[in-house]
matplotlib code that plots the C-alpha trace (Angstrom):
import matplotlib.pyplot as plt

x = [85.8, 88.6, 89.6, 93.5, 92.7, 90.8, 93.8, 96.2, 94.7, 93.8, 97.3, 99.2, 97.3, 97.1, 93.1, 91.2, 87.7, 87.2, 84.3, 83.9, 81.0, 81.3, 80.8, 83.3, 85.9, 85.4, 85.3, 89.2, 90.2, 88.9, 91.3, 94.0, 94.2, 93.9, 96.6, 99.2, 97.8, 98.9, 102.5, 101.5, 103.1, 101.2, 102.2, 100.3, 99.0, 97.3, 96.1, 94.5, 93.3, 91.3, 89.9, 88.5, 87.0, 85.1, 84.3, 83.7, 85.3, 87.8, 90.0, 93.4, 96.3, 99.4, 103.6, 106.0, 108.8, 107.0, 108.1, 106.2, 108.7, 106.7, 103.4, 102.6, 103.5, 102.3, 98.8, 99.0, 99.7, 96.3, 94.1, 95.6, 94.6, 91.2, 90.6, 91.4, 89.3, 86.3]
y = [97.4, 95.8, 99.5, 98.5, 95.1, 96.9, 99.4, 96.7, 94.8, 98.0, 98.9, 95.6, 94.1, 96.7, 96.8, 99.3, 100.7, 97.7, 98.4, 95.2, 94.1, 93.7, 90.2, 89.8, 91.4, 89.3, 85.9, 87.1, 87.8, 84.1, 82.8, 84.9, 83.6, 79.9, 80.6, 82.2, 79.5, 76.5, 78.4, 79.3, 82.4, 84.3, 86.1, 89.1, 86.7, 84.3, 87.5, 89.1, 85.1, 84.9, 88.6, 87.2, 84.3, 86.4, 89.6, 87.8, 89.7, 92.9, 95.2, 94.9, 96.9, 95.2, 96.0, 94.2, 93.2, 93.8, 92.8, 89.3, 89.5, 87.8, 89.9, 87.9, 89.9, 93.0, 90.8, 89.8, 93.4, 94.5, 92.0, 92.1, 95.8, 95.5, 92.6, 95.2, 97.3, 95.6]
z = [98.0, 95.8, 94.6, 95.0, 93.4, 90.1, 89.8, 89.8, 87.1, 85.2, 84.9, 84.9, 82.9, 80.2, 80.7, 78.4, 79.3, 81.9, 84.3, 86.5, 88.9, 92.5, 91.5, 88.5, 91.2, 94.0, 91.7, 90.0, 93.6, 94.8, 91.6, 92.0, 95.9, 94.7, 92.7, 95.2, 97.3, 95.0, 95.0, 91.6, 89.5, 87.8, 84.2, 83.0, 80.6, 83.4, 84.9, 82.0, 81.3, 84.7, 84.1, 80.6, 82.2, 84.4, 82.8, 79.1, 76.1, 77.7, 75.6, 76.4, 74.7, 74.0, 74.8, 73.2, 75.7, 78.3, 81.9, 82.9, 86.2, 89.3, 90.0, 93.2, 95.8, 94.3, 93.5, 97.2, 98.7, 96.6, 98.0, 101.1, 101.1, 99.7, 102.4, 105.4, 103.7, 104.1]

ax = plt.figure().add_subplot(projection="3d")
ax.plot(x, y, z, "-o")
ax.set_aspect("equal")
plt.show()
């Protein structure tokens, strides 16, 4: 469960040796839904902010320049595909 979720904020996020609970996962998902709910877009930076609040203290590496472009939809298409997967 969450797999696609997990990958998505492993590599968009720039996550380094991040091994969540179960529990940690399904508490970013419930933010990341309020979120696109509220119409709000999320940056990497709010991502990798609502990872930290759940998982505590995470290495993350850094890009300069980086591409901050809208990461809602793909966000959406993750949990959407975690949620069938249930």
């Amino acid at each position: 469960m969450n797999r696609n979720l997990e990958k998505f904020l492993r590599d968009h996020c720039n996550l380094i040796d991040w091994n969540p609970t179960k529990q940690q996962l399904e508490a970013i998902k419930k933010d990341i839904d309020a979120a696109i709910a509220s119409g709000k877009t999320l940056s990497r930076t709010e991502c990798q902010n609502i990872v930290v609040k759940h998982c505590g203290s995470t290495r993350m590496f850094l890009t300069k320049g980086a591409d901050n472009s809208d990461l809602n939809a793909l966000l959406a298409m993750a949990v959407k595909q975690d949620s069938s997967n249930d």
